[in-house]
Rosetta silent file (secondary structure, phi, psi, omega in degrees, C-alpha in Angstrom):
SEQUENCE: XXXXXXXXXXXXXXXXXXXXXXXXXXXXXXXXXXXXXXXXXXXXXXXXXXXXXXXXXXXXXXXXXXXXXXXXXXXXXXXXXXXX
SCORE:     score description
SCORE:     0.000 S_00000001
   1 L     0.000  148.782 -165.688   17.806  -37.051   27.191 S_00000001
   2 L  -117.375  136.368  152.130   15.672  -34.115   26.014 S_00000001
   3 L   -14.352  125.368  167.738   15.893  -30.548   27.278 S_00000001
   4 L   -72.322  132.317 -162.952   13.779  -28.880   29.780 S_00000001
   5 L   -61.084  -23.917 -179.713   11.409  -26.443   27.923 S_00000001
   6 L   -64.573  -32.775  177.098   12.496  -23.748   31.043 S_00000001
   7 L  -108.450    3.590  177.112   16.106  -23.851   29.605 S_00000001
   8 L   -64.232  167.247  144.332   16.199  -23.743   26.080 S_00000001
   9 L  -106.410  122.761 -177.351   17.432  -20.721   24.366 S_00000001
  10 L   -92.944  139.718 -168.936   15.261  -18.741   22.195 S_00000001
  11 L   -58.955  -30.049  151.790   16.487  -16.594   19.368 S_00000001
  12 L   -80.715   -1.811  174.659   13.871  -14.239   20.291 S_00000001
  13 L   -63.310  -23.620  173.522   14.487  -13.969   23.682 S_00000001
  14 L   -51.031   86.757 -173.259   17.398  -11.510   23.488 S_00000001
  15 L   -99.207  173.479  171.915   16.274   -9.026   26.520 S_00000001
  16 L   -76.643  163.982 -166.875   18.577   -6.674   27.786 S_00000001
  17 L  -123.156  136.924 -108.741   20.941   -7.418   29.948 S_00000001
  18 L  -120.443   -5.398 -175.610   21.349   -6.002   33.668 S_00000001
  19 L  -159.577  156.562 -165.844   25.320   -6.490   33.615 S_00000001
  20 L  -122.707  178.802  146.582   27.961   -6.299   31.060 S_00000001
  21 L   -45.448  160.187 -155.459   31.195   -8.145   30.722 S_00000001
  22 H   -69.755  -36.604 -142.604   34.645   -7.051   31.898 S_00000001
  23 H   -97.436  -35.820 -167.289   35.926   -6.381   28.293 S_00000001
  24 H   -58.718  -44.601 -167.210   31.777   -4.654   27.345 S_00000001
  25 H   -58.554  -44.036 -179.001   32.755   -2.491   30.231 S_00000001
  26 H   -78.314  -26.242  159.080   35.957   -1.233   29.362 S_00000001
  27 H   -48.211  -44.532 -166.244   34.794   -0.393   26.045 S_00000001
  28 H   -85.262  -35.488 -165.803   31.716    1.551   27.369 S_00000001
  29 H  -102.330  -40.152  174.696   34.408    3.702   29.895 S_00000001
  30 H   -52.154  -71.293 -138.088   37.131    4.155   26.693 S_00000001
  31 L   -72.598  -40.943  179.523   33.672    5.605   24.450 S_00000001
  32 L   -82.999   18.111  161.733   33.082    8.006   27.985 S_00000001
  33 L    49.032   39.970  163.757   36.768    8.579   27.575 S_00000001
  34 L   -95.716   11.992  173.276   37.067    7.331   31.789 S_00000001
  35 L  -126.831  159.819 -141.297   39.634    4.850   30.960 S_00000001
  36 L  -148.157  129.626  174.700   43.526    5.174   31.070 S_00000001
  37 L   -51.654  110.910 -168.086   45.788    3.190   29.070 S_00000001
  38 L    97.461   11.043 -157.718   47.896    0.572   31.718 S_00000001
  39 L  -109.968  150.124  142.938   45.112    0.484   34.193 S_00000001
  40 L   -22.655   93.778 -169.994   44.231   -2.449   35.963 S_00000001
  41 L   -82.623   27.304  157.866   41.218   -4.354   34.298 S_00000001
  42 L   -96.459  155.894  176.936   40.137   -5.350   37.936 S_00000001
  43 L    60.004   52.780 -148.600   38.034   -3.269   40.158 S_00000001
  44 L  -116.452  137.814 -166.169   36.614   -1.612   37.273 S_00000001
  45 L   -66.583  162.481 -162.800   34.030    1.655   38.129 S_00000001
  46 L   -68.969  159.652 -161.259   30.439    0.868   37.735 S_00000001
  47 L  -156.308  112.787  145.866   29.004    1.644   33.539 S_00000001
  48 L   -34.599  103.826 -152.872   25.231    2.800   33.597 S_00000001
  49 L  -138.842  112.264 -174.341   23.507    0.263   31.055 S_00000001
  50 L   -70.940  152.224  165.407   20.670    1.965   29.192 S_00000001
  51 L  -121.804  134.680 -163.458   17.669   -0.112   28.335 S_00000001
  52 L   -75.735  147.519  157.732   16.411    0.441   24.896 S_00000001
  53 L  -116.870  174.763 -179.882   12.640    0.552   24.584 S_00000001
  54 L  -145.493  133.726 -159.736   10.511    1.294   21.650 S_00000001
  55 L   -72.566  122.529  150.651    7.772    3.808   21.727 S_00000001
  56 L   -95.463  148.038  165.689    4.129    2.387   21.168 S_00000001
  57 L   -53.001   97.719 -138.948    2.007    4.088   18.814 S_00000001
  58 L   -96.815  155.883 -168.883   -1.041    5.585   20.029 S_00000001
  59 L   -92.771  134.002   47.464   -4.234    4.593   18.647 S_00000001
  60 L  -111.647  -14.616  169.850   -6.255    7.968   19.101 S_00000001
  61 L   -82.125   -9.024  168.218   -4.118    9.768   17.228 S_00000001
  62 L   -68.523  -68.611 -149.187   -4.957    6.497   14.304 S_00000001
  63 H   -76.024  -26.370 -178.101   -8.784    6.822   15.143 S_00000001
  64 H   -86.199  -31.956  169.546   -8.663   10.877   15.062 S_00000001
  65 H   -45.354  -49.659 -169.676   -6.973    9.985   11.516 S_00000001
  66 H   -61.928  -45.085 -176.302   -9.531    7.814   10.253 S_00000001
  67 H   -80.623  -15.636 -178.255  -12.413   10.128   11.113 S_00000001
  68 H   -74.272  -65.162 -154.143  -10.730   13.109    9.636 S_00000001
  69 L   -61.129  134.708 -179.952  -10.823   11.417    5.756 S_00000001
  70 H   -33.999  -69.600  176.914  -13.845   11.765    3.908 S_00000001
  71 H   -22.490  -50.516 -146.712  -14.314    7.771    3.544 S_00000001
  72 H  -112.101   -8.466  121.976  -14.620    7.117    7.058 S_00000001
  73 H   -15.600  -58.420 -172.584  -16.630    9.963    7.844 S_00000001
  74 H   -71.649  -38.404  156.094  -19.005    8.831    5.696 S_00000001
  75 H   -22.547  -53.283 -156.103  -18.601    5.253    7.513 S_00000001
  76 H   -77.856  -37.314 -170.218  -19.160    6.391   10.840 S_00000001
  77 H   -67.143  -66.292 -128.995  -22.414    8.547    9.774 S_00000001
  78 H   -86.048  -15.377  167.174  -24.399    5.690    7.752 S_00000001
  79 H   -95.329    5.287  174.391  -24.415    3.234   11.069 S_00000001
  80 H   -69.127  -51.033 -171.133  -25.367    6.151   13.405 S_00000001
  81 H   -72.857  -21.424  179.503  -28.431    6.884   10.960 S_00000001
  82 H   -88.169   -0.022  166.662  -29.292    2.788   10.824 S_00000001
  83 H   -51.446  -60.492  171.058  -29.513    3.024   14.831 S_00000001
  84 L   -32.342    0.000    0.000  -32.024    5.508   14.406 S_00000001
C-alpha cells in the first residue's frame, strides 16, 4: 500500500521544533547551569527554545550598488535617453 503524500517525511522539512525532549531539556538547563546532579528527571522547569532565522538580504542596498559602478550607470542612462 503506498503512502499518503501528507505523511511522508522530507529531508528538507526539518523546521524547528516547538518542544524538546526530556534528555534535550536537561542538557539545555546543565549548559544554563539550572540543573543539580540527583534531581528528579520528572517535572522538569520549562527551557525557552530559540528559533533560528536567517536574515534576508535587502535588495536596495544591491540596486544602490549597481547604480553606484560606472557600468551600470552608464546602463541606466542609455535607456532613459532611447525614451526620449
Amino acid at each position: 500500500m503506498t503512502m499518503d503524500k501528507s505523511l511522508r517525511v522530507r529531508k528538507g522539512s526539518a523546521s524547528n521544533r516547538g518542544v524538546l525532549t526530556r534528555a534535550e531539556r536537561i542538557t539545555k538547563l546543565k549548559e544554563q547551569e539550572r540543573w543539580q546532579d540527583g534531581r528528579s528527571p520528572l517535572g522538569l522547569p520549562k527551557v525557552r527554545v530559540f528559533k533560528m532565522a536567517m536574515k534576508k538580504k535587502k535588495k536596495a542596498k544591491e540596486e544602490g550598488a549597481d547604480a553606484a559602478t560606472p557600468a551600470a550607470a552608464g546602463k541606466a542612462a542609455a535607456p532613459a535617453a532611447k525614451k526620449k
